[in-house]
C-alpha positions in Angstrom: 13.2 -37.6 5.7 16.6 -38.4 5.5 19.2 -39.9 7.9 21.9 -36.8 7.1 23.2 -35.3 10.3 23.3 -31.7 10.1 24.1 -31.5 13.7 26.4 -33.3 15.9 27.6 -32.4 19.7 29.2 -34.6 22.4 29.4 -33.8 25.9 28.5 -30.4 26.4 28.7 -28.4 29.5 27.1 -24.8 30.4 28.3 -22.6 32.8 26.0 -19.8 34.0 28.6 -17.8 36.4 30.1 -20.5 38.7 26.7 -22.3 38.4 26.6 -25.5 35.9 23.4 -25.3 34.0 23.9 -28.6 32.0 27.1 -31.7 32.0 27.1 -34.0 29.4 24.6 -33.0 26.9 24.9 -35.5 23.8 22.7 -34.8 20.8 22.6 -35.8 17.1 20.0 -33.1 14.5 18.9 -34.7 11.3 18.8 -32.8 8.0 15.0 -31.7 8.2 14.2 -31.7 11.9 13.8 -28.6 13.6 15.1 -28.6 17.4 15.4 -25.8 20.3 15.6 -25.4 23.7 13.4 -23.7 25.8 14.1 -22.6 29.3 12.1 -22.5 32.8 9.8 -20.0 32.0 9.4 -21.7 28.5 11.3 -18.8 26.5 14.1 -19.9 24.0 17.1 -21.0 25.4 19.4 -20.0 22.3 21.2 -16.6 21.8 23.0 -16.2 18.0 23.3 -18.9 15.9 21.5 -19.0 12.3 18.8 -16.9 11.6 17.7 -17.9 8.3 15.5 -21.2 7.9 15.1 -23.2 4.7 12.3 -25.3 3.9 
């Protein structure tokens, strides 16, 4: 596995409504790691992004 980051954010913050969901949210991805989010009844977290995986 290689040290490559494919993903990079910095201090994120989620807003459901008035409602902050998450503040502050660091987090590096590495070329080759897979990584998601799930939510509070466990289903996916993510809406849109990339569809298509690569192996």
């Amino acid at each position: 596995m290689t040290d490559d980051i494919a993903v990079r954010a910095e201090d994120l913050t989620k807003f459901y409504g008035t409602r902050r969901g998450i503040e502050g949210l660091t987090l590096e991805v590495r070329t080759g790691e897979v990584m998601g989010f799930l939510g509070p009844n466990g289903a996916p977290g993510c809406r849109g992004g990339p569809t298509e995986s690569h192996a």
